[in-house]
Rosetta silent file (secondary structure, phi, psi, omega in degrees, C-alpha in Angstrom):
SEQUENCE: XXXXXXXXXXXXXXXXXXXXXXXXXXXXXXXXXXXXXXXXXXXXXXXXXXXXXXXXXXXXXXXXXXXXXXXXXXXXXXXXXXXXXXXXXXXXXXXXXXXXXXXXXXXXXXX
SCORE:     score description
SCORE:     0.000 S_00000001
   1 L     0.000  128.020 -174.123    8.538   -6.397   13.556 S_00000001
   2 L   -89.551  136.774 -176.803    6.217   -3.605   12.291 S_00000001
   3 L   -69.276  -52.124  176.709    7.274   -1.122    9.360 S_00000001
   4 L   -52.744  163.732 -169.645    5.312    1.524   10.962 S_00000001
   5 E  -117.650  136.620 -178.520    6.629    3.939   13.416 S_00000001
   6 E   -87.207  144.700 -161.511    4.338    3.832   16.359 S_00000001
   7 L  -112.226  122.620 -160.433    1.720    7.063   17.698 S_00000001
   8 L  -124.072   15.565  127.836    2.091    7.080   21.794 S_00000001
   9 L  -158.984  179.295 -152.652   -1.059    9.812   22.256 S_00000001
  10 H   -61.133   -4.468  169.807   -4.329   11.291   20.970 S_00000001
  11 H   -95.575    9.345  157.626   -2.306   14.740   20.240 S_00000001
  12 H   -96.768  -44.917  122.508    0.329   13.129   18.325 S_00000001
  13 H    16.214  -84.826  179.269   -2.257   11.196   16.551 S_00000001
  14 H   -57.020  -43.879  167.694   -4.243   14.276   15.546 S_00000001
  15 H   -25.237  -86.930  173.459   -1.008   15.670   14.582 S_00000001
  16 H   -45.492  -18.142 -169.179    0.258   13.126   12.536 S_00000001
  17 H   -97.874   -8.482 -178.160   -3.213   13.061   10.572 S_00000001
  18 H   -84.340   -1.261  161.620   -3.123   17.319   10.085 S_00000001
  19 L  -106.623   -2.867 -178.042    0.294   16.926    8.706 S_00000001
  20 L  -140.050  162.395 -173.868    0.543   14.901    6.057 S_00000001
  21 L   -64.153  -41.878 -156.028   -1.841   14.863    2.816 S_00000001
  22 E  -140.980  123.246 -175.287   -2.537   10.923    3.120 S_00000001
  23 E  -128.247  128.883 -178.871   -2.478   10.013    6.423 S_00000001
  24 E  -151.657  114.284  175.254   -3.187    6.209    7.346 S_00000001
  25 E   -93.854  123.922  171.608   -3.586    4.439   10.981 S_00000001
  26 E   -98.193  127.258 -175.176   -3.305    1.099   11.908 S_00000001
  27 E   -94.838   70.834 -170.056   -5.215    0.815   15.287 S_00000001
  28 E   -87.176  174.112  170.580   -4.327   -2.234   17.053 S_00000001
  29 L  -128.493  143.996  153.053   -4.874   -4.063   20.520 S_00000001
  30 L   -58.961  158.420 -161.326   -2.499   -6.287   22.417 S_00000001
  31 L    39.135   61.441  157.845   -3.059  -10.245   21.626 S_00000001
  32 L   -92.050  129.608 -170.462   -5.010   -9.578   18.729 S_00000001
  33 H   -90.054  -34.778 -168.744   -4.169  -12.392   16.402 S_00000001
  34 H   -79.939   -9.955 -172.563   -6.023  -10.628   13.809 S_00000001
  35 H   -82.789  -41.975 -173.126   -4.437   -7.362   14.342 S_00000001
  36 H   -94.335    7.905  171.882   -0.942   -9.132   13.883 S_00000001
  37 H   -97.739  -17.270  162.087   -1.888  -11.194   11.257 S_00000001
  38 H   -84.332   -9.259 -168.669   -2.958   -8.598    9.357 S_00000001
  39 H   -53.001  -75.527 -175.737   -0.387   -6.017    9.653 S_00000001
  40 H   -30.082  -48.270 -179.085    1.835   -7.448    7.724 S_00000001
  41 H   -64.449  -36.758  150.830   -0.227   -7.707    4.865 S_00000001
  42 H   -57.972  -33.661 -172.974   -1.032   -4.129    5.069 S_00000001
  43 H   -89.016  -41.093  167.352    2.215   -2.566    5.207 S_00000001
  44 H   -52.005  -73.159 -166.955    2.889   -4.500    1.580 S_00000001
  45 H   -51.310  -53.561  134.583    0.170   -3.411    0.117 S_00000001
  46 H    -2.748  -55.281 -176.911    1.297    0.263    1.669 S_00000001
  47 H  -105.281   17.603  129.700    4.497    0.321   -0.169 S_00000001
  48 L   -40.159  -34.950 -174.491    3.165    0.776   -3.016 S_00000001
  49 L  -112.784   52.208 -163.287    2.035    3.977   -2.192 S_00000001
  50 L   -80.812   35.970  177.490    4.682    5.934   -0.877 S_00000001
  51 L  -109.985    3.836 -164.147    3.107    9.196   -0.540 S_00000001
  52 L  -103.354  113.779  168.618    0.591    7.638    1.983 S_00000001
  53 E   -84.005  126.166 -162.148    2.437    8.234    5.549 S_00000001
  54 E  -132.985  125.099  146.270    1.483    5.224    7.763 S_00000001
  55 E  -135.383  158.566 -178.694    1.561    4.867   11.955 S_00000001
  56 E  -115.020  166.216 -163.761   -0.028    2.586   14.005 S_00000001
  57 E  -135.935  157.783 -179.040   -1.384    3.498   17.423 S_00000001
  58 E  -108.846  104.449 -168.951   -2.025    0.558   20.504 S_00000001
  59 L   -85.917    0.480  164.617   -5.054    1.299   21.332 S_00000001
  60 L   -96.300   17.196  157.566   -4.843    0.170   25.457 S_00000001
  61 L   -99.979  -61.496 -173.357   -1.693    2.636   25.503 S_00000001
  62 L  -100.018   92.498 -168.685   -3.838    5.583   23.977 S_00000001
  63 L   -75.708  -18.060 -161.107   -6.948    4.527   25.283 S_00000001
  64 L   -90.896   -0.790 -177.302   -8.996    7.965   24.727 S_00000001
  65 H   -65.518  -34.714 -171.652   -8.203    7.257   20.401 S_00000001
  66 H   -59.005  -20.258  162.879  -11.278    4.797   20.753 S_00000001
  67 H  -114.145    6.972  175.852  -13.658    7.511   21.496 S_00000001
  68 H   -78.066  -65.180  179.481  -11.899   10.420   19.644 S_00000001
  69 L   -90.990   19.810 -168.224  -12.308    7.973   16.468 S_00000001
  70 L    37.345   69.461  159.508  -15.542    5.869   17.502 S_00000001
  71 L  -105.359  142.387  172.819  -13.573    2.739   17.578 S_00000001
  72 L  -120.720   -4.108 -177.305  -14.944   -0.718   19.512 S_00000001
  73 L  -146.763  164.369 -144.079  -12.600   -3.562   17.919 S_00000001
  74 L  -138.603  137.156  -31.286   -9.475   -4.199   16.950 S_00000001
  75 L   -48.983  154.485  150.756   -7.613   -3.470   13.785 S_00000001
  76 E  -121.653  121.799  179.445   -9.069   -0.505   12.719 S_00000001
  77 E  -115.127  138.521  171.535   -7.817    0.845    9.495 S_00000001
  78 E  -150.729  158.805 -165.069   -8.239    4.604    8.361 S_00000001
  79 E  -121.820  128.941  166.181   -7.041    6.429    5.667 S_00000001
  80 E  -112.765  154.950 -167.785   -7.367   10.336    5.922 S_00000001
  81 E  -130.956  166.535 -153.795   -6.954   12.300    2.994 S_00000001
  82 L    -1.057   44.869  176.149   -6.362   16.220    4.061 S_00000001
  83 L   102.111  -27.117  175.364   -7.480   15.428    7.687 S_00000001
  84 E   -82.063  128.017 -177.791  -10.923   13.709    6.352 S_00000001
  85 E   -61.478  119.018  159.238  -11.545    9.876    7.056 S_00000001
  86 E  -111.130  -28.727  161.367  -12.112    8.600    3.558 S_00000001
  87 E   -90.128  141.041 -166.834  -11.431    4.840    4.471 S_00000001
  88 E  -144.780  107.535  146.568  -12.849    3.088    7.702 S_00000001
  89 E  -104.032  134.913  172.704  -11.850   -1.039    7.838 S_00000001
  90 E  -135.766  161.664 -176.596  -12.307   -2.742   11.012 S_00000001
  91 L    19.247  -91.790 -179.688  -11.300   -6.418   12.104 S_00000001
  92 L   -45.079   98.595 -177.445  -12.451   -8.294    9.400 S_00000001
  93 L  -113.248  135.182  152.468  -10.494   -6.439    5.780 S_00000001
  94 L   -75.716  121.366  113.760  -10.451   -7.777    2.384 S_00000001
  95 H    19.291  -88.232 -150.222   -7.001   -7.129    1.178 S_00000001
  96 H   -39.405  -64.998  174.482   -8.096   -7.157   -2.198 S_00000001
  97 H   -45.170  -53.266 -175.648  -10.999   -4.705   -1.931 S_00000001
  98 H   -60.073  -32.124  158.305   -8.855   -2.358    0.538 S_00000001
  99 H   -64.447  -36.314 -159.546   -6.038   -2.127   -2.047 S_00000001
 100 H   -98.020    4.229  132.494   -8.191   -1.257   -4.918 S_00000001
 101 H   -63.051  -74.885  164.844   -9.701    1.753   -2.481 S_00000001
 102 H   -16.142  -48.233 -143.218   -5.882    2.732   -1.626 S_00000001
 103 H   -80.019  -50.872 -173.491   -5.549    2.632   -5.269 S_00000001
 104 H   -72.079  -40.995  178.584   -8.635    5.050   -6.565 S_00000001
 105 H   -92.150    0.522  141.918   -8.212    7.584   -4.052 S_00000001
 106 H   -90.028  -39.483  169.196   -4.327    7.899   -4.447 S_00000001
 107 H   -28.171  -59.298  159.050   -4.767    7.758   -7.788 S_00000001
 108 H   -61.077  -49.871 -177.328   -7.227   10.865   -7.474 S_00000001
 109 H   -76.441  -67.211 -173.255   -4.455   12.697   -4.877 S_00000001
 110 H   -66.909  -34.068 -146.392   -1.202   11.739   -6.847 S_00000001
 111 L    44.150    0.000    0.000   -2.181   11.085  -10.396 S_00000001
């Protein structure tokens, strides 16, 4: 069961990233193994950060996010920081690496 609260179209989406300072989407597909194997691991690393506001969007329910964000595979992770993409991970993520981005650029927002 996913921590995130789910985004069900591209104007809630846009919303959600124009509303909060640190905005971060997890972009999934159904049967992705990799989408749901990674989630988890993501959402840890996440609560760490709790000024970072995190939903995930399906992307074959909101099918138009894939060309509104130029996505072609599944997960996509992006981090917006006042509405601007500063992170872009897709299918394959390093953990490791992606927390210590999380980490320099909240670091930089929150102090």
């Amino acid at each position: 069961m996913s921590s995130f609260q789910s985004l069900y179209t591209l104007e809630e989406t846009e919303q959600f990233i124009h509303q909060h300072q640190l905005a971060f989407l997890y972009i999934t597909m159904p049967n992705c193994s990799v989408c749901q194997g990674l989630q988890p691991q993501i959402e840890q690393i996440l609560t760490t950060y709790p000024r970072i506001e995190s939903r995930t969007v399906d992307a074959s329910q909101v099918t138009e996010i894939a060309g509104a964000f130029h996505i072609f595979t599944a997960p996509v992770l992006l981090l917006f920081v006042e509405g601007k993409e500063y992170i872009r991970e897709v299918r394959i993520v390093h953990t490791e690496a992606f927390e210590q981005k999380i980490a320099r650029i909240y670091e930089n927002m929150v102090g």
